[in-house]
Structures are given as structure tokens and as C-alpha cells.
C-alpha positions in Angstrom: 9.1 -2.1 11.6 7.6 -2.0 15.1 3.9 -1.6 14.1 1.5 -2.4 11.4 -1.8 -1.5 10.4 -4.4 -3.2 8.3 -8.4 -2.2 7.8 -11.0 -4.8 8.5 -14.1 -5.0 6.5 -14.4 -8.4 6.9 -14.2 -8.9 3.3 -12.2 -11.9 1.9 -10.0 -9.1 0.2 -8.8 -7.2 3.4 -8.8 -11.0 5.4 -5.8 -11.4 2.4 -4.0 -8.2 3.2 -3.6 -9.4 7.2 -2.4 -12.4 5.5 0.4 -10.7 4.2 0.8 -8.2 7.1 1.3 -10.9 9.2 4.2 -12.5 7.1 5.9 -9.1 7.6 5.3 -9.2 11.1 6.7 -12.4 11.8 10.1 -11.5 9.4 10.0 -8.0 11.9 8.9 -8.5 15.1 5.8 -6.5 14.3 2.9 -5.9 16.3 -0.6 -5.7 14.1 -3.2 -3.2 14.4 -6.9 -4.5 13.0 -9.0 -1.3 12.4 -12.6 -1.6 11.7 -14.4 1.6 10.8 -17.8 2.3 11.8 -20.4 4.2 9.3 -23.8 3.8 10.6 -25.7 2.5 9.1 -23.5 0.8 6.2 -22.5 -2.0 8.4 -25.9 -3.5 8.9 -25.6 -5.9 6.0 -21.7 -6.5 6.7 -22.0 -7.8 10.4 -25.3 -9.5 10.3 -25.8 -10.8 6.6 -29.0 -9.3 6.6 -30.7 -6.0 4.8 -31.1 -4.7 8.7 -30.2 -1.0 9.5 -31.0 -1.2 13.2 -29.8 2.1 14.7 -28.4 0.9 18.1 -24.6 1.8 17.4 -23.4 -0.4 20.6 -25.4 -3.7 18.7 -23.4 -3.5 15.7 -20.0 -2.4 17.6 -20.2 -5.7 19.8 -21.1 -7.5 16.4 -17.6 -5.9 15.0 -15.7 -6.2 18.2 -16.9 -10.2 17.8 -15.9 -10.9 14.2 -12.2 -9.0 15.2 -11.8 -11.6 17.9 -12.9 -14.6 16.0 -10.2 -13.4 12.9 -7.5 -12.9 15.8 -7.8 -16.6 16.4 -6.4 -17.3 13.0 -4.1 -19.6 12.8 -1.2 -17.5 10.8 -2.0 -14.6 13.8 -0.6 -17.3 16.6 2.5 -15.9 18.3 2.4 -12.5 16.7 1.1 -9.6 18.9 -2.5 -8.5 17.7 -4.5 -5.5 18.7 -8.1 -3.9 17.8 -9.4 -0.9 17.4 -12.9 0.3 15.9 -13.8 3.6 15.0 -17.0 5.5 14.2 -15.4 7.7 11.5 -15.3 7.8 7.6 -13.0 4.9 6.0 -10.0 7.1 4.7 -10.5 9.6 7.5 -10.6 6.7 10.4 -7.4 5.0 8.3 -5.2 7.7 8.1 -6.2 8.9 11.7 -4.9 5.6 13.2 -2.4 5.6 11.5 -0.9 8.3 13.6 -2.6 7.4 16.7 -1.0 4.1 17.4 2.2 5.9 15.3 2.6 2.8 12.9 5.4 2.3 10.6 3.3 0.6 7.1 -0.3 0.2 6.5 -1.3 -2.9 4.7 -4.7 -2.9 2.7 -6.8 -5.8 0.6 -8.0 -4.4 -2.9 -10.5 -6.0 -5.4 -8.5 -7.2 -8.5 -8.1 -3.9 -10.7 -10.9 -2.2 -10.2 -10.3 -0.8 -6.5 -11.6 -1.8 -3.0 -15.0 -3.7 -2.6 -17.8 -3.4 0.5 -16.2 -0.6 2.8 -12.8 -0.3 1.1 -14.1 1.2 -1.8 -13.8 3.7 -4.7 -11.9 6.7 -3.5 -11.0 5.6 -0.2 -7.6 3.7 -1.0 -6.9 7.0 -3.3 -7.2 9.2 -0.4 -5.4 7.1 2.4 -2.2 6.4 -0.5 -2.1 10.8 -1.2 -2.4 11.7 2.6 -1.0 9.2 4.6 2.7 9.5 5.6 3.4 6.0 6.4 4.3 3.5 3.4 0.9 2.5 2.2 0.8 -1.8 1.0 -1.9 -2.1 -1.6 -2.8 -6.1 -2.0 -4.4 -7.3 -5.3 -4.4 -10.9 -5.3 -4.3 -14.0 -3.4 -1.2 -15.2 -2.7 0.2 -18.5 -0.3 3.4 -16.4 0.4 3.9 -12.5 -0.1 7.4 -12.0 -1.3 9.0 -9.0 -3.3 12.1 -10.8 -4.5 11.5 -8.6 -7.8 10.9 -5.0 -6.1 10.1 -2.3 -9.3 10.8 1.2 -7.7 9.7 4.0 -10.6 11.0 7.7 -9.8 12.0 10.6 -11.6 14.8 10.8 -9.1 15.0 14.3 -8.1 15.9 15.5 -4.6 12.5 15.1 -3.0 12.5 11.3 -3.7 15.4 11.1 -1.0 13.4 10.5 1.7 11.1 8.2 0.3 13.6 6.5 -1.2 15.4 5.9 2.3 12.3 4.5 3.3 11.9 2.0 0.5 15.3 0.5 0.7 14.5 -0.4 4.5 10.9 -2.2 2.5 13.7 -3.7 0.1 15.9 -4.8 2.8 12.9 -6.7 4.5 12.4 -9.2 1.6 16.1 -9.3 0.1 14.6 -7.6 -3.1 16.5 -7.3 -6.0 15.4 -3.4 -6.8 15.1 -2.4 -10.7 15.0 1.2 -10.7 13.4 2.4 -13.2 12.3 6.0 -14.9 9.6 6.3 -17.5 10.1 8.0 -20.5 7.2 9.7 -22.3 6.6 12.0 -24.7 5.6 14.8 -22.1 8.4 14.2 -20.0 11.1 12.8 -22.4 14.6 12.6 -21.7 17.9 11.6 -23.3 19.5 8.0 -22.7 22.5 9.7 -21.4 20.8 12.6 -19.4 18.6 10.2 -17.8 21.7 8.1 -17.4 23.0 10.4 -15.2 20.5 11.7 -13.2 19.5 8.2 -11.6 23.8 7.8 -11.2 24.2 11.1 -9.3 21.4 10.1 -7.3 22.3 6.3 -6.6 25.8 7.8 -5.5 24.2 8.9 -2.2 22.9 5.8 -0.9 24.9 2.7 0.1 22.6 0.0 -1.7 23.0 -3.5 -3.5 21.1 -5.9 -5.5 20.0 -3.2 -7.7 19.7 -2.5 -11.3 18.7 1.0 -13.3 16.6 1.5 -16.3 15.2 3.8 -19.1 11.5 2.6 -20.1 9.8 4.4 -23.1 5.9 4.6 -23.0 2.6 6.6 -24.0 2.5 7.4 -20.2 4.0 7.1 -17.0 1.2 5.0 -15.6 1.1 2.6 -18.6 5.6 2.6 -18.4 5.3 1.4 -14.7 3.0 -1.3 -15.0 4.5 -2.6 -18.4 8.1 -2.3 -17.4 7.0 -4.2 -14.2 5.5 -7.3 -16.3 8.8 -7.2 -18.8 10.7 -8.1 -15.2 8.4 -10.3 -13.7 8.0 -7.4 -10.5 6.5 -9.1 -7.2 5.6 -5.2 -6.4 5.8 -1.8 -7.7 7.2 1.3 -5.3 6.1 4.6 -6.3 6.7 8.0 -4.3 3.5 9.8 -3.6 2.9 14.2 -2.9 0.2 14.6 -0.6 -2.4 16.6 -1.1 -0.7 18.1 -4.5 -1.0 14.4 -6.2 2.3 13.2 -7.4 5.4 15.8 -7.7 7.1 16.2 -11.0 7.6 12.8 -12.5 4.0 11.5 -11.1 1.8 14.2 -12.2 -2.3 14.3 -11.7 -3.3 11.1 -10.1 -1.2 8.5 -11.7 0.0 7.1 -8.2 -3.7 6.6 -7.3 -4.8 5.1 -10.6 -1.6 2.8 -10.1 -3.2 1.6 -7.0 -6.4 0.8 -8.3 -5.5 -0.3 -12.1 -2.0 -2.6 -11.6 -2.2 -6.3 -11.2 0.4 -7.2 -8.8 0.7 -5.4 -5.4 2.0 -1.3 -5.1 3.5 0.4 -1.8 3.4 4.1 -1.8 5.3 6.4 0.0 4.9 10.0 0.8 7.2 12.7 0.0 
């Protein structure tokens, strides 16, 4: 994993999700990326406490350029290779676009509790970043002294799209020596024998050389409600999901049950695009 990227608002929330970023770094080499996105004039009360909207755009970019290089000073940043970068774009738009320009391999963002981003990262921002971006998106919902994924949930309805995604999150799994449970969700709207099920995750698993792995049937009202209560039955330290760009979530994940994933599950959620 040769580069990471995490937004800055200077909240405690995304000051957590560098935490974590820079625990993956240091297992991976990593360089980080610390993007701060600029929309004039919604910084004023971020960057200088106050309810200011002075309309000199250099004033408040020196003030962001100044709180980045005080947080690089960190003492869990020393001996990893940090970089900056502010942009005067929207939040999702400025995420997403970065994510390409400095062509990074995960991006790791801060969320408030259950209830979605606060200050700059909110609402539907981490929404639109997880459906468009095509790098493995790191959602972060809690403090934690050391990130780990021991217990790594993975949820799919295993079709043949999910290959590639599911290439990508073994290389995640690999990282932290997670024991996966794979899981798929059984509703009433998407319902499924024991032994058809059975054998659709087998046929799949068949193609990949993978250990430390378990597979599962869950039964639930919905998928959304299945992931995140299957994930408490096994004590999960994160939840994988597979996302479908600007369709939502193929098959399996219909509507916007990846997003509201995101934003309603307790412990911490990478998605990854198909």
C-alpha cells in the first residue's frame, strides 16, 4: 500500500482517522496524504475559532497550511513520510479528486459516532466519496488506542462482480492477519436456500487462494440490519462491503444500504468499488 489519504477538518474525529492511517502506514511503508478542503467561507469559524467570514482566501489558506504543519508534528506521524495538500473545492468533490491525483491506494476518514461526519465531513459527503471513489474507502467511528481488524466481517452476495473487490480486500485482510467471516445476508426479498447459498459462496471461494476464513448464512429483516448484527454476534473489528458507483450497490446491496452502513454501524466499515 504505497500511499494513503486522509481529509483534514481539524476535527477531533478526522485527527482519529490519521491515527489509524498512520498505524497502517507504519505496518506498510506508506506515505500519508493530509487533504484539507477549502469552501469559502465555511472555514472561518474552523481555523480561527471565531464567527469571522473574512473573504481574503490566502488568510484562511496560510491559517490551514499552519494547523497541517502543527498536526504533522505529531508524535505517532515521526518517521512516517507525510505530505499536504489543500484544495478550494467541495468536500466529496476535492476527496475523490485527490484521490486520483496523488493515485492513492486507501482513503481513511474520521466519522461522528452513528450519525455521520461532523464540521466539514458531514451529511452526504462520506456517502458520495464511498459510491464514487475507486480506492478502498476506511470509515472510522470511534476512538481507539490501536486499530486492528483481527475479526474482518466481509458481507457479499458473491456474484462475479465481487471478484475484484474481493481481491482487493484480501490484500486489506492480509495487512492485519484478519480472520475473515464471510458472510451473506438472507432476507425475505432476497432469500435463498441453506444449500443454494452454500454453494454459491463455495464456487466462489474455489478461485481464490485464501486462509483464516470462515463462511456464513445470516437471516434478517434487511441486508443493512443482517450486516451489522451478524458483525456484533462475532465480535467484528470492521465490516467490508462491496460498493457500485454511481448505480448504489449491485444486486445483493441494493438502494443505499452501503452508504447507510457507513453512517449507521458502530465499529469501523471499508468499502470497495466494483
Amino acid at each position: 500500500m504505497k500511499r494513503i489519504l486522509i481529509p483534514i477538518d481539524f476535527s477531533e474525529y478526522s485527527e482519529e482517522a490519521l491515527k489509524v492511517a498512520a498505524q497502517i502506514a507504519r505496518k506498510n511503508n506508506s506515505e500519508l496524504v493530509l487533504l484539507h478542503l477549502l469552501e469559502l467561507p465555511l472555514q472561518a469559524n474552523a481555523l480561527t475559532g471565531s464567527g469571522s467570514s473574512i473573504p481574503e482566501i490566502m488568510f484562511f489558506k496560510n491559517k490551514a497550511i499552519a494547523k497541517l504543519e502543527e498536526l504533522m508534528d505529531a508524535d505517532y506521524l515521526k518517521g512516517i513520510n507525510v505530505s499536504e495538500a489543500i484544495e478550494f473545492k467541495k468536500v466529496s468533490e476535492g476527496i475523490i479528486d485527490a484521490s486520483i491525483k496523488n493515485d492513492v491506494n486507501l482513503i481513511v476518514m474520521g466519522s461522528h459516532g452513528t450519525s455521520g461526519f461532523k464540521e466539514l465531513l458531514v451529511g452526504s459527503n462520506t456517502e458520495k466519496v464511498v459510491r464514487f471513489s475507486n480506492v478502498p474507502v476506511l470509515v472510522i467511528k470511534k476512538k481507539a488506542k490501536e486499530f486492528k481488524a483481527r475479526n474482518f466481517v466481509f458481507a457479499s452476495d458473491f456474484s462475479k462482480e465481487t471478484r475484484k473487490p474481493f481481491r482487493k480486500m484480501i490484500e486489506i485482510a492480509k495487512i492485519f492477519d484478519s480472520n475473515l467471516f464471510l458472510v451473506m445476508i438472507c432476507t425475505l426479498n432476497s432469500f435463498k436456500t441453506t444449500a443454494a447459498a452454500e454453494r454459491i459462496m463455495s464456487d466462489f471461494i474455489a478461485d481464490f487462494d485464501i486462509k483464516n476464513y470462515s463462511t456464513h448464512i445470516y437471516n434478517d429483516i434487511n441486508i443493512e440490519n443482517g450486516i451489522i448484527n451478524f458483525a456484533n454476534s462475532v465480535d467484528a473489528d470492521l465490516i467490508g462491503i462491496c460498493t457500485h458507483g454511481r448505480t448504489g450497490l449491485a444486486h445483493f446491496f441494493n438502494g443505499s444500504i452501503g452508504e447507510n452502513l457507513v453512517n449507521h454501524a458502530a465499529k469501523p466499515v471499508i468499502t470497495f468499488k466494483m
